[in-house]
N, C-alpha and C positions, 0 to 999 in steps of 0.2 A: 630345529624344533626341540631337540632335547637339550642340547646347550641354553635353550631359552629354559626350558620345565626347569633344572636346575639353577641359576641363576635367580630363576622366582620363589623356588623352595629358600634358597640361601635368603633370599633377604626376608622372607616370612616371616626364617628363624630367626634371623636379628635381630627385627626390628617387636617382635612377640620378645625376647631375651631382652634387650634392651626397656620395654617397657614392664615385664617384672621384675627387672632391677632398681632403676626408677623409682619404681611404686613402691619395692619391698626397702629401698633404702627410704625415702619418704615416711611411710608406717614407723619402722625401727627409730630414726631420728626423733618422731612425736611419742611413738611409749617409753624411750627413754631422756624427755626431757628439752627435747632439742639438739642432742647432746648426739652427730651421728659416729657409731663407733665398728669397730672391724676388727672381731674377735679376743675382745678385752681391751683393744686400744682405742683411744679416743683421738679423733679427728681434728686439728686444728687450723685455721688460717691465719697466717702474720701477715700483720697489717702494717706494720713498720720495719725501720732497717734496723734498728737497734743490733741485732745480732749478726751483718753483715761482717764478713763475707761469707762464714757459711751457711747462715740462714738468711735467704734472699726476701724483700719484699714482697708478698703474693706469692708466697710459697704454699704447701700444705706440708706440714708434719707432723708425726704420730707421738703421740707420748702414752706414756704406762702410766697408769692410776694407780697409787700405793695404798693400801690403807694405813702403814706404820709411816709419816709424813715427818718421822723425824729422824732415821738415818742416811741422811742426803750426805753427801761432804763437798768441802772444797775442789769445784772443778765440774759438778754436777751441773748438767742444765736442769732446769725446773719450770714447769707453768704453774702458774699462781695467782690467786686471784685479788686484785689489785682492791677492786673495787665493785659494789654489786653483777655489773656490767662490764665488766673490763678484767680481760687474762694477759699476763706477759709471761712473756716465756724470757730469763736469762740466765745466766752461770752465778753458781754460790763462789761467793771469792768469801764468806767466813763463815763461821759454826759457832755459833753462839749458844751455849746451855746454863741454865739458872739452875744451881746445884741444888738451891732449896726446895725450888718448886716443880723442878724437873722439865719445867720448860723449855724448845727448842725457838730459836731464830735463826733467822737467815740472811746474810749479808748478801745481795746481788749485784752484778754489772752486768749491762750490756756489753758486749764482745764490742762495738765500733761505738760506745759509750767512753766519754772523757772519763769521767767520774761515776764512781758506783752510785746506787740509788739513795734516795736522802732514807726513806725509811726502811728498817729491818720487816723484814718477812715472818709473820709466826707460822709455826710450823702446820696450824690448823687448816693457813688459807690456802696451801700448797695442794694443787690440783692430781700431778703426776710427773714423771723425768721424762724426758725429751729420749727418744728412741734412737735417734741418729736419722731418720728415715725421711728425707726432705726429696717433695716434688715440687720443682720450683713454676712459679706463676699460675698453678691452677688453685691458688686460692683466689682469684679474681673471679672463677669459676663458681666456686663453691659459695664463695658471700654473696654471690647472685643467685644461687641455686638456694639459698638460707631467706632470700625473701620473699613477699608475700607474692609478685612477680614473677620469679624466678618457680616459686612454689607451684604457679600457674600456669607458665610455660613448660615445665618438665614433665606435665602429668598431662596436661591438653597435647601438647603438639605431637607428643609419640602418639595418642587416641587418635586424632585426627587421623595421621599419617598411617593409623590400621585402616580404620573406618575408609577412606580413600583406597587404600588397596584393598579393600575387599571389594569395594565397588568394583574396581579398576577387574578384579579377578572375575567378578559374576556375570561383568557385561564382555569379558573377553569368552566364558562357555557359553554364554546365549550365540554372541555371534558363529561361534563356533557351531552349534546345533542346525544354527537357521541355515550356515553352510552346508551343511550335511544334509538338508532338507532339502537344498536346491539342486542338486547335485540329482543325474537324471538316474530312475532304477534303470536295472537292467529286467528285460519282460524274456520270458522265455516264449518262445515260438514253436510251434513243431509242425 
């Protein structure tokens, strides 16, 4: 009996922890943008092998956001942003500055890239440097957890999964009570 009271405390706490995690990453991700980050770093999923072997396909890795996006150098991983919609993350193989105008560029390759990229990177579009900090394959996770689906199933299915154990809890004290109720007194006699 009390091996079970524990057991039931433990997953209360869990699955209550588990769903203000959830929720409170959820919130944070939409007031900053979409954008979900973990204490100054921001969150990323690669979608491609480009930087294979050590950043894997369906990875997650963390990069630093700079605001000075133009001390990067040769050898620096960078994310960037390519296109409205589209971030890549790869290594600066050159450093390009426009003396006049004080302008930076940026030469890129992908690491399992033949050849570096056709166009130079300005230092504006430059999002943050690559951390080192790669978890591989749970970005399959996380792009599913980023849509409108994913967004549904993360926030419903831990609710439900309370909502059913509290059920599950209030019809195990009833039954408990009505045991108690059946259960014969004892009369004193004398």
């Amino acid at each position: 009996m009390k091996l079970r009271r524990v057991i039931s405390h433990t997953f209360t706490f869990m699955m209550v922890v588990l769903f203000i995690a959830v929720f409170g990453s959820f919130i944070t991700s939409k007031i900053s943008g979409g954008e979900p980050g973990f204490y100054g770093y921001q969150v990323k999923s690669v979608l491609s092998g480009s930087m294979e072997p050590g950043i894997k396909t369906g990875s997650i890795i963390a990069i630093k956001p700079f605001s000075d996006t133009t001390s990067f150098q040769e050898g620096d991983v960078i994310t960037f942003r390519e296109s409205e919609d589209r971030l890549i993350t790869h290594r600066v193989i050159e450093v390009v500055k426009n003396e006049l105008t004080g302008q930076v560029m940026y030469g890129t390759k992908g690491d399992n890239n033949d050849a570096p990229d056709l166009n130079p990177v300005l230092s504006a579009n430059v999002i943050g440097k690559y951390t080192g900090f790669t978890l591989p394959y749970a970005g399959y996770a996380a792009s599913f957890a980023g849509s409108k689906m994913g967004n549904v199933t993360l926030l419903i299915v831990p609710g439900i999964l309370l909502v059913l154990y509290a059920i599950f809890t209030l019809w195990r004290a009833i039954s408990s009570l009505e045991e108690a109720g059946k259960q014969p007194k004892e009369t004193l006699s004398e």
